[in-house]
C-alpha positions as CSV (number, residue, x, y, z in Angstrom):
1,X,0.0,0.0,0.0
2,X,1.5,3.4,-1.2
3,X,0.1,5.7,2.1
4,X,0.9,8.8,-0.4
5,X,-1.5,8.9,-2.8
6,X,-2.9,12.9,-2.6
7,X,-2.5,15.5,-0.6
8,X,-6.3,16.5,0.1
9,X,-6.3,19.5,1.5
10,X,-9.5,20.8,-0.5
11,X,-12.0,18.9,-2.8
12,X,-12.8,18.4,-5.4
13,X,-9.5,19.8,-6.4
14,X,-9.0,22.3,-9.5
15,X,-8.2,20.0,-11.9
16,X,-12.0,18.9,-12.1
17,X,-12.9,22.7,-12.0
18,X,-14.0,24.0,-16.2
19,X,-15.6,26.6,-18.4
20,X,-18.7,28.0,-16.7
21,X,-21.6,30.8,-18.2
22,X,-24.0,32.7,-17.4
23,X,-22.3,32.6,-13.5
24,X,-22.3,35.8,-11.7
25,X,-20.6,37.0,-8.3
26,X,-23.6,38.9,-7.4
27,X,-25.9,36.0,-7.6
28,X,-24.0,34.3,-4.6
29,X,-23.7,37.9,-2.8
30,X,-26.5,36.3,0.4
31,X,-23.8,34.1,1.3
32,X,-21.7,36.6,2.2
33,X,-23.9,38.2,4.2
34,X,-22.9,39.5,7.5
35,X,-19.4,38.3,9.7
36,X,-17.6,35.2,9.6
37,X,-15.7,35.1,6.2
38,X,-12.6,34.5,4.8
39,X,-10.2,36.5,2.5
40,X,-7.5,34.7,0.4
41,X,-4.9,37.2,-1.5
42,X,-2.6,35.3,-3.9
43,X,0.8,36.5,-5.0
44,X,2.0,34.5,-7.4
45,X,5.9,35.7,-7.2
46,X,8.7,33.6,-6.6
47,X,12.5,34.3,-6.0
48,X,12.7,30.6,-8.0
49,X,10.5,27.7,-8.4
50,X,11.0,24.4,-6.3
51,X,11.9,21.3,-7.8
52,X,8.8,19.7,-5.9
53,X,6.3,23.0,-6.7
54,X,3.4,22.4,-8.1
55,X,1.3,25.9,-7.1
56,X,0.4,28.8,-8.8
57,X,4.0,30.8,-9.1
58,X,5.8,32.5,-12.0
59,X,9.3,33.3,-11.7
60,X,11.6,36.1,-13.1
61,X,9.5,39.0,-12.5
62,X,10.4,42.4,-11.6
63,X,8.9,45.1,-9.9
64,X,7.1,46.2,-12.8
65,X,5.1,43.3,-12.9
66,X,4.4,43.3,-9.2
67,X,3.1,46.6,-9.7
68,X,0.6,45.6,-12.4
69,X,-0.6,43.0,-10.2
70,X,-1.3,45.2,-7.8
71,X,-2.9,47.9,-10.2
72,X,-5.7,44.7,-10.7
73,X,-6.0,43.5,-7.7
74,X,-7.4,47.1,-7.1
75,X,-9.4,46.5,-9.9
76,X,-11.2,43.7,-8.7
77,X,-11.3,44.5,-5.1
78,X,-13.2,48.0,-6.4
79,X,-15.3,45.7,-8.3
80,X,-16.2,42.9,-5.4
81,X,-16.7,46.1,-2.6
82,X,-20.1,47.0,-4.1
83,X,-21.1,44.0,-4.1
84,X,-20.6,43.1,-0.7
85,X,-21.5,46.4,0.9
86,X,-24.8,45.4,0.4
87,X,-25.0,42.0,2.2
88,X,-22.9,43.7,4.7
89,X,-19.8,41.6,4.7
90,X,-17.2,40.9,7.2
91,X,-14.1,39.2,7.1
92,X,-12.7,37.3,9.9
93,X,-9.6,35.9,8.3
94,X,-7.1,37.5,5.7
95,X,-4.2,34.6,4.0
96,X,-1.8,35.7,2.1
97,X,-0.5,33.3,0.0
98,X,1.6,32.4,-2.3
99,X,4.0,32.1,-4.3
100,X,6.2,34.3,-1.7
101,X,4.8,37.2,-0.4
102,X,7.2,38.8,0.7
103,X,9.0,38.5,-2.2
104,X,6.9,42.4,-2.7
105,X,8.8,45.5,-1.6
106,X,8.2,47.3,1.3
107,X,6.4,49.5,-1.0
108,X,4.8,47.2,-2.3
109,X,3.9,45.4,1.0
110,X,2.3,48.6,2.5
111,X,0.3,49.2,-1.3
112,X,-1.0,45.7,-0.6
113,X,-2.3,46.6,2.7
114,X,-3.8,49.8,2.0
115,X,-5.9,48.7,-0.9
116,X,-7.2,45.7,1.4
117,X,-8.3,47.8,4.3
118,X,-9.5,50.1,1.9
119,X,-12.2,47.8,-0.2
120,X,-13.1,45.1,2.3
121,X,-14.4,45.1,6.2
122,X,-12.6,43.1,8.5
123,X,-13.8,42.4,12.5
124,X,-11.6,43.8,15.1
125,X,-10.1,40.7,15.7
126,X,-9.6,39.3,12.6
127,X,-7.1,36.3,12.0
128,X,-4.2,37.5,9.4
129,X,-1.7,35.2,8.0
130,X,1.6,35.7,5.5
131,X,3.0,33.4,4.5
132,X,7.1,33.8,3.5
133,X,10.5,32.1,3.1
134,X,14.0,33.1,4.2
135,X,15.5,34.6,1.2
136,X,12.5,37.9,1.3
137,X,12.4,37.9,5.5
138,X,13.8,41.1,6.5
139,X,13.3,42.9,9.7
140,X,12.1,46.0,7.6
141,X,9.3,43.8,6.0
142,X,8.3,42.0,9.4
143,X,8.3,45.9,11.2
144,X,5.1,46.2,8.2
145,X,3.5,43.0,8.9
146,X,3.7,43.5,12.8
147,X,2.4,47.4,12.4
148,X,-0.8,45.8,9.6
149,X,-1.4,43.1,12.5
150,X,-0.5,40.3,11.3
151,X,-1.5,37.9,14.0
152,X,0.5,34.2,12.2
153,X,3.2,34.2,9.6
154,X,4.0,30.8,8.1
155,X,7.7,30.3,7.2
156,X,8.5,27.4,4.4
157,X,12.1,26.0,6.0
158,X,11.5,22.9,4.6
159,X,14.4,21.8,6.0
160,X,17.8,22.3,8.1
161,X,19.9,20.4,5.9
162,X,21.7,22.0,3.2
163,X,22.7,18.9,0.9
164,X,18.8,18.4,1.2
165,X,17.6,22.0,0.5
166,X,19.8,22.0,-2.9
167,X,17.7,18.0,-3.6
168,X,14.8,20.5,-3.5
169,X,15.7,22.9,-5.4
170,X,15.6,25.7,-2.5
171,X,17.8,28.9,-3.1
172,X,17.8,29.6,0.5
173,X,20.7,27.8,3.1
174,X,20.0,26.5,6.3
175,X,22.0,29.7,7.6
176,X,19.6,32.2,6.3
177,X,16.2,30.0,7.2
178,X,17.9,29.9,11.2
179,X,18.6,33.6,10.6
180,X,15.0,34.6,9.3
181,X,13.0,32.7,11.6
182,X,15.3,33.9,14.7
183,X,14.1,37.2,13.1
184,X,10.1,36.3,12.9
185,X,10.3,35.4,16.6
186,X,12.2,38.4,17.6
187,X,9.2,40.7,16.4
188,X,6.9,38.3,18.6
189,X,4.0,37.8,16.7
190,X,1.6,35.7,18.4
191,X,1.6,32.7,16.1
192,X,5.0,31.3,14.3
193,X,4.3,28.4,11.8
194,X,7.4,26.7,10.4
195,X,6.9,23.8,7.3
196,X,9.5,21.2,7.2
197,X,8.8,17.6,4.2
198,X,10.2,14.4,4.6
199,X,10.6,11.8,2.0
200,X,13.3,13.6,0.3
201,X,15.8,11.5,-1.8
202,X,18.8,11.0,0.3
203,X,17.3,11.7,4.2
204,X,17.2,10.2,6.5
205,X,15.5,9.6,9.9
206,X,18.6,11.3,11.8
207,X,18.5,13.8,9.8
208,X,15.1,14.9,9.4
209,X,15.2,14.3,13.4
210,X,18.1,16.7,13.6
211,X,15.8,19.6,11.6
212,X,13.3,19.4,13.8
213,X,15.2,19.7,16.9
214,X,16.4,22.5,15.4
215,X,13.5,24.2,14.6
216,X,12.3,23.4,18.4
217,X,15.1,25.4,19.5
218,X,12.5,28.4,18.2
219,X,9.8,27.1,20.0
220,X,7.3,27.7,17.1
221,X,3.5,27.8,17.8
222,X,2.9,25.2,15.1
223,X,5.1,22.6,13.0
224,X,3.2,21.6,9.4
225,X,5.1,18.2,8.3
226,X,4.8,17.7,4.6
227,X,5.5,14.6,2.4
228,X,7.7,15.1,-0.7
229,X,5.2,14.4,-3.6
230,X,6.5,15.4,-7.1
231,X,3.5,15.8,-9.1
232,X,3.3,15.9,-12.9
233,X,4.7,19.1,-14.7
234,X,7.6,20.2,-11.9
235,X,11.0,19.7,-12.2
236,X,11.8,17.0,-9.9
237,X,9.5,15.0,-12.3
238,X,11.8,16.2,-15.6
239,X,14.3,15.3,-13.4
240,X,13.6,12.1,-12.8
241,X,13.6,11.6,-9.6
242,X,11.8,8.6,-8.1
243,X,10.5,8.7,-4.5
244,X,10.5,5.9,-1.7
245,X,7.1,6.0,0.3
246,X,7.9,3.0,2.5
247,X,11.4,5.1,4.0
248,X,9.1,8.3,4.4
249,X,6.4,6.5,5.8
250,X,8.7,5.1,8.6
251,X,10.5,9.1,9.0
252,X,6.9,10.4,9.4
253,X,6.4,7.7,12.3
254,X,9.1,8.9,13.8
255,X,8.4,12.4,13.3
256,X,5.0,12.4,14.9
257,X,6.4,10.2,17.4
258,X,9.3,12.9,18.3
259,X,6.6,16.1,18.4
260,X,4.0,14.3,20.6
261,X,6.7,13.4,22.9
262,X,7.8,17.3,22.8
263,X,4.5,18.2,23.5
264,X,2.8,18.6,20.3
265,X,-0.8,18.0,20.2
266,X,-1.4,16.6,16.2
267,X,-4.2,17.9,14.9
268,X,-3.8,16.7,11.5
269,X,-1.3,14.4,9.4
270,X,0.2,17.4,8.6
271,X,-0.5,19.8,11.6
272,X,1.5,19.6,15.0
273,X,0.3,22.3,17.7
274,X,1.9,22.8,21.1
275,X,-0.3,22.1,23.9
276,X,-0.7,25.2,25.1
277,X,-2.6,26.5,22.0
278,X,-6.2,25.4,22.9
279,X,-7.9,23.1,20.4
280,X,-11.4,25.2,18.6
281,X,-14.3,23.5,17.2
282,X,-15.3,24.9,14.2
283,X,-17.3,23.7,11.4
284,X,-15.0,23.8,8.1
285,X,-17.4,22.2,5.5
286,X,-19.1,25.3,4.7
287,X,-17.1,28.2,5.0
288,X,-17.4,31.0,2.7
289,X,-13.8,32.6,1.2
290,X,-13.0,34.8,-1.3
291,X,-10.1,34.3,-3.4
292,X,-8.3,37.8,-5.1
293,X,-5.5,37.7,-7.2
294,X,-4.9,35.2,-10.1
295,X,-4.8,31.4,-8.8
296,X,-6.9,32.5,-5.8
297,X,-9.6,29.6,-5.2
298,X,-13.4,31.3,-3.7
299,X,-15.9,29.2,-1.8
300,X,-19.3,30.4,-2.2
301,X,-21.5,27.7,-0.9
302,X,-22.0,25.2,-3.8
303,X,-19.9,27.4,-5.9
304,X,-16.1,26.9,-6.2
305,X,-13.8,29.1,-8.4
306,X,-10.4,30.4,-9.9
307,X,-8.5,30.7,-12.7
308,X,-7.8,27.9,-14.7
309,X,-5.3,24.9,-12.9
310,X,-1.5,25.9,-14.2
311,X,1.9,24.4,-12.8
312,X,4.4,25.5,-15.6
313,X,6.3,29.0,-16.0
314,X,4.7,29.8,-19.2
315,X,0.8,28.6,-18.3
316,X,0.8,30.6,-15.3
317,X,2.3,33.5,-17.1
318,X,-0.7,33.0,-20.0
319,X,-3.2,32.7,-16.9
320,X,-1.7,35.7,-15.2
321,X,-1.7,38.3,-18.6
322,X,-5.4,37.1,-19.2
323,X,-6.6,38.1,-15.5
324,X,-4.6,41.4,-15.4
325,X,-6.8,42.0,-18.7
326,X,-9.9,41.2,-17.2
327,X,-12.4,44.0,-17.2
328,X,-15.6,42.1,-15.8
329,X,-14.6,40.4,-12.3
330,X,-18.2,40.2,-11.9
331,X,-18.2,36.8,-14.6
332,X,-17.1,33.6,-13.3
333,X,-15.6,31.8,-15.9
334,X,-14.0,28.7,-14.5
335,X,-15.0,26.7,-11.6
336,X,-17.6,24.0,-10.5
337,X,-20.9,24.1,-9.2
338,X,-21.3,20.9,-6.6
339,X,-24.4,18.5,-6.0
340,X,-25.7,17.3,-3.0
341,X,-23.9,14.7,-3.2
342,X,-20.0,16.6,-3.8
343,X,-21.3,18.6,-1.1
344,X,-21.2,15.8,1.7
345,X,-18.0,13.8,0.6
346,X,-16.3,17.5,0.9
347,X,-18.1,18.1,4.5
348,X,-16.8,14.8,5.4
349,X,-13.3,14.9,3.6
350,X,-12.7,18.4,5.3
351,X,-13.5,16.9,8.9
352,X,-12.4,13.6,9.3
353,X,-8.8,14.4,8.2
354,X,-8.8,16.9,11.2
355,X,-9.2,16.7,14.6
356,X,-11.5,16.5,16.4
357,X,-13.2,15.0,13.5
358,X,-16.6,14.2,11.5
359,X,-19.5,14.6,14.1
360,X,-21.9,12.3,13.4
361,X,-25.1,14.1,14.4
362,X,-24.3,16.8,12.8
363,X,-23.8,15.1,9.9
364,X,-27.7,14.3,10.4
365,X,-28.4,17.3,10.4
366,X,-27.6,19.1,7.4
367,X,-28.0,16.1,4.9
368,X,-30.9,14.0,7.0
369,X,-29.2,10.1,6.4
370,X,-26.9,8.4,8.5
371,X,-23.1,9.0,7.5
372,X,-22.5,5.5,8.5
373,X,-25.3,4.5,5.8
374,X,-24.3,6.4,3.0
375,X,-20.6,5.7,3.2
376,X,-20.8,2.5,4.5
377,X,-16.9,2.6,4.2
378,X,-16.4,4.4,7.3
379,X,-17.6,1.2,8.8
380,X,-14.8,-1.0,6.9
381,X,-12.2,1.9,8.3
382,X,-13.8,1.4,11.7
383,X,-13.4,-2.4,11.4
384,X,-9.5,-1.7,10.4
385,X,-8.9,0.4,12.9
386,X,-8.5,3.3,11.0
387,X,-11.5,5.4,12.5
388,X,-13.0,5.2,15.9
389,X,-16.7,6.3,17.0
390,X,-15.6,8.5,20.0
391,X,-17.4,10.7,22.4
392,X,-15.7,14.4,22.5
393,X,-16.0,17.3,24.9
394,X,-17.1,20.3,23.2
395,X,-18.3,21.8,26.5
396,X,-17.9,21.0,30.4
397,X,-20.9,18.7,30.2
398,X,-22.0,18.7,26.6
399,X,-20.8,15.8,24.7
400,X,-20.9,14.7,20.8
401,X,-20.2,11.4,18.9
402,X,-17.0,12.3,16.4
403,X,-15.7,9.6,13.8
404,X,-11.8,10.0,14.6
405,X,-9.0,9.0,12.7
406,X,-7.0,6.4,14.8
407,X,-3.2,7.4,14.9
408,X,-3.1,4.9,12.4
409,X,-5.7,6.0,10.4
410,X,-3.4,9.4,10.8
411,X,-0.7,8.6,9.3
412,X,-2.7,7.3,6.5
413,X,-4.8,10.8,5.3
414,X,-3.0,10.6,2.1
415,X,-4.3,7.1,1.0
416,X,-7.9,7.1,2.7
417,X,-8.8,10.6,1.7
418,X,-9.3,10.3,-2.0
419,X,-10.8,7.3,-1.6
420,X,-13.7,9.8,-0.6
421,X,-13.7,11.3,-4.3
422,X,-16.9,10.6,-6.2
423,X,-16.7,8.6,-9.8
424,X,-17.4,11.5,-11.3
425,X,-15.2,14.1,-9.8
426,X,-12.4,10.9,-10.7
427,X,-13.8,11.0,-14.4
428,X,-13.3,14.9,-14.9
429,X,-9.8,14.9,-13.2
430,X,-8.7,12.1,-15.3
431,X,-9.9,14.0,-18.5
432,X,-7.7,16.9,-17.0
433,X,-4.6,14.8,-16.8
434,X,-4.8,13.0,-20.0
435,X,-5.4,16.4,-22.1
436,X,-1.9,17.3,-20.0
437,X,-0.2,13.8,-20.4
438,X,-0.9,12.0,-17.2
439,X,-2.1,9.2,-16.5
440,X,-3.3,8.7,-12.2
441,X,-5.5,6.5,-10.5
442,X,-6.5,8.4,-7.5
443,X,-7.6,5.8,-5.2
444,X,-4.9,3.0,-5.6
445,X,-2.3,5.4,-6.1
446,X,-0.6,3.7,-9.8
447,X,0.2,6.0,-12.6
């Protein structure tokens, strides 16, 4: 059994996303209504592209090109804020993605800012993220993100190691990723995220043990542990390198073993939190995001949009030229509109891979069945061992029924996740890959 067979971290994923008319932003504008929204801001700039990366980034681009960005951003932003001024919108959480960030001036960093407190509402409180890597951490940049309130920034270390960094095609050393996270703690913001993978060609359990102590030495808020996956179209794949999931299967079991025992709470496959940071229900299968920039990705209730899937230098730079001449951001042109039945295997994919897990009378709820009857494989994972029926504290006496993914079942979010995916969102990706030259089965993992 290959326990890496896709990351599912949304779904259905863009590559089953395609041409839609006659759609309209202001049709789904009651969605937005009131507080409790999220804002996602792409920048698609990169110092370099990853051997491994597989997002939305274009490299090469100077400041110019920044600034156009920018320039439509505004654009759309002036074209979204009439909209929702009149359901009232407020936004709880700001991303910023990427790409890098912070790959942006300081200039350009504060432009960013303005235009975004200048179009959309946010609560008091609101949750801001950045995400950025070593090479564009400065203390001059961080001073802007501290002063805009930046409450989490998310730094992509990847690892400690330099023989490994250069297997992954990272410009950055180990020296400058120690030097720009000593920085990001020095300016004390309240939440410090650091990513590190594993399963990279030539580690080993020492010395994916010996990044993470290091990156304890910084006592960050939360550790995100990624598995290499090279993924059609990057350069790892031209480069033919061939991965090993049984040897990064037994450093991730190590891994999670280490962080628990350093007093980790893991939240996710992915996710470790310290202790300290208390755990919050909240429902996830619903949320309503908007996504601004090109290769942002909005959630309006059964609606799901962006701009067209891209991985390569010259299809993001096609996708990017055809949103900065966009006139009408109004017209959503390429996305997917989910049935019932997309709706509950996302509600259930984007719960049970996270803890504290699927509830099951909530479940009842919103779609009136049994989840245990209309995905009668939860029962065959139960039988395994790789979910448990467990009763949760939500409240001091107020208790719920949660399917939970076993710390078996954990370590295996890569393999039973898109076993979730419906036939059909299977039959549209697969039309997606062959038109691109792939060939994947997403539930036993062969190519």
């Amino acid at each position: 059994m290959n326990p890496y067979i896709q990351y599912m971290y949304s779904y259905p994923h863009k590559t089953a996303y395609r041409p839609l008319r006659g759609v309209h932003f202001s049709d789904y504008a009651s969605v937005l209504a009131g507080k409790g929204h999220g804002l996602y801001l792409h920048v698609p700039f990169c110092e370099s592209k990853c051997g491994y990366c597989n997002l939305f980034s274009v490299t090469g681009m100077g400041q110019e090109a920044v600034d156009r960005y920018l320039e439509t951003i505004k654009r759309q932003s002036e074209q979204y804020q009439e909209v929702l001024a009149s359901v009232q919108t407020e936004f709880s959480e700001l991303v910023i993605g990427g790409g890098t960030p912070l790959f942006l001036t300081e200039r350009q960093i504060d432009q960013m800012f303005s235009l975004l407190n200048l179009h959309f509402r946010f609560s008091q409180n609101k949750d801001l993220v950045v995400e950025t890597a070593p090479n564009q951490t400065t203390m001059g940049k961080l001073a802007i993100l501290k002063h805009a309130g930046v409450s989490r920034v998310s730094l992509g270390i990847q690892s400690f190691s330099d023989k490994e960094l250069t297997v992954l095609g990272r410009q950055h050393t180990a020296q400058k990723a120690r030097e720009a996270l000593a920085l990001i703690k020095a300016s004390d913001f309240s939440c410090v995220n650091v990513d590190l993978i594993y399963g990279i060609p030539g580690q080993t359990e020492t010395s994916l043990l010996a990044s993470l102590k290091e990156a304890l030495r910084f006592e960050p808020e939360e550790i995100f542990l990624y598995p290499l996956y090279v993924k059609h179209g990057v350069r790892m794949e031209r480069e033919g390198v061939v991965l090993e999931p049984e040897i990064a299967f037994a450093q991730y079991q190590v891994a999670s073993a280490f962080l628990c025992a350093e007093g980790y709470r893991q939240d996710s496959m992915r996710r470790f939190v310290r202790q300290k940071t208390p755990r919050i229900f909240s429902e996830c299968g619903f949320g309503t995001s908007i996504g601004l920039g090109c290769g942002g990705r909005s959630y309006l209730g059964k609606l799901h949009f962006c701009s067209p899937y891209a991985i390569t230098r010259s299809e993001c730079i096609t996708h990017l030229k055809e949103y900065e001449e966009t006139k009408d951001f109004m017209s959503i042109t390429n996305g997917i509109l989910l049935s019932e039945e997309e709706q509950k295997r996302r509600y259930i994919i984007r719960h049970l891979l996270i803890r504290p897990g699927l509830e099951r009378n909530r479940y009842q709820e919103l779609f009136g069945k049994d989840v245990l009857e209309e995905f009668p494989i939860l029962r065959e994972w139960i039988e395994l061992k790789f979910v448990a029926l467990q009763e949760v504290k939500c409240q001091e006496t107020f208790r719920q029924s949660y399917f939970v993914l076993t710390k078996t079942g954990l370590g295996l979010s890569d393999y039973l996740g898109p076993q979730l995916i419906s036939k059909e969102i299977i039959r549209v990706m697969r039309e997606w890959e062959a038109r691109h030259g792939q060939a994947h089965d997403f539930v036993s993992g062969e190519s």
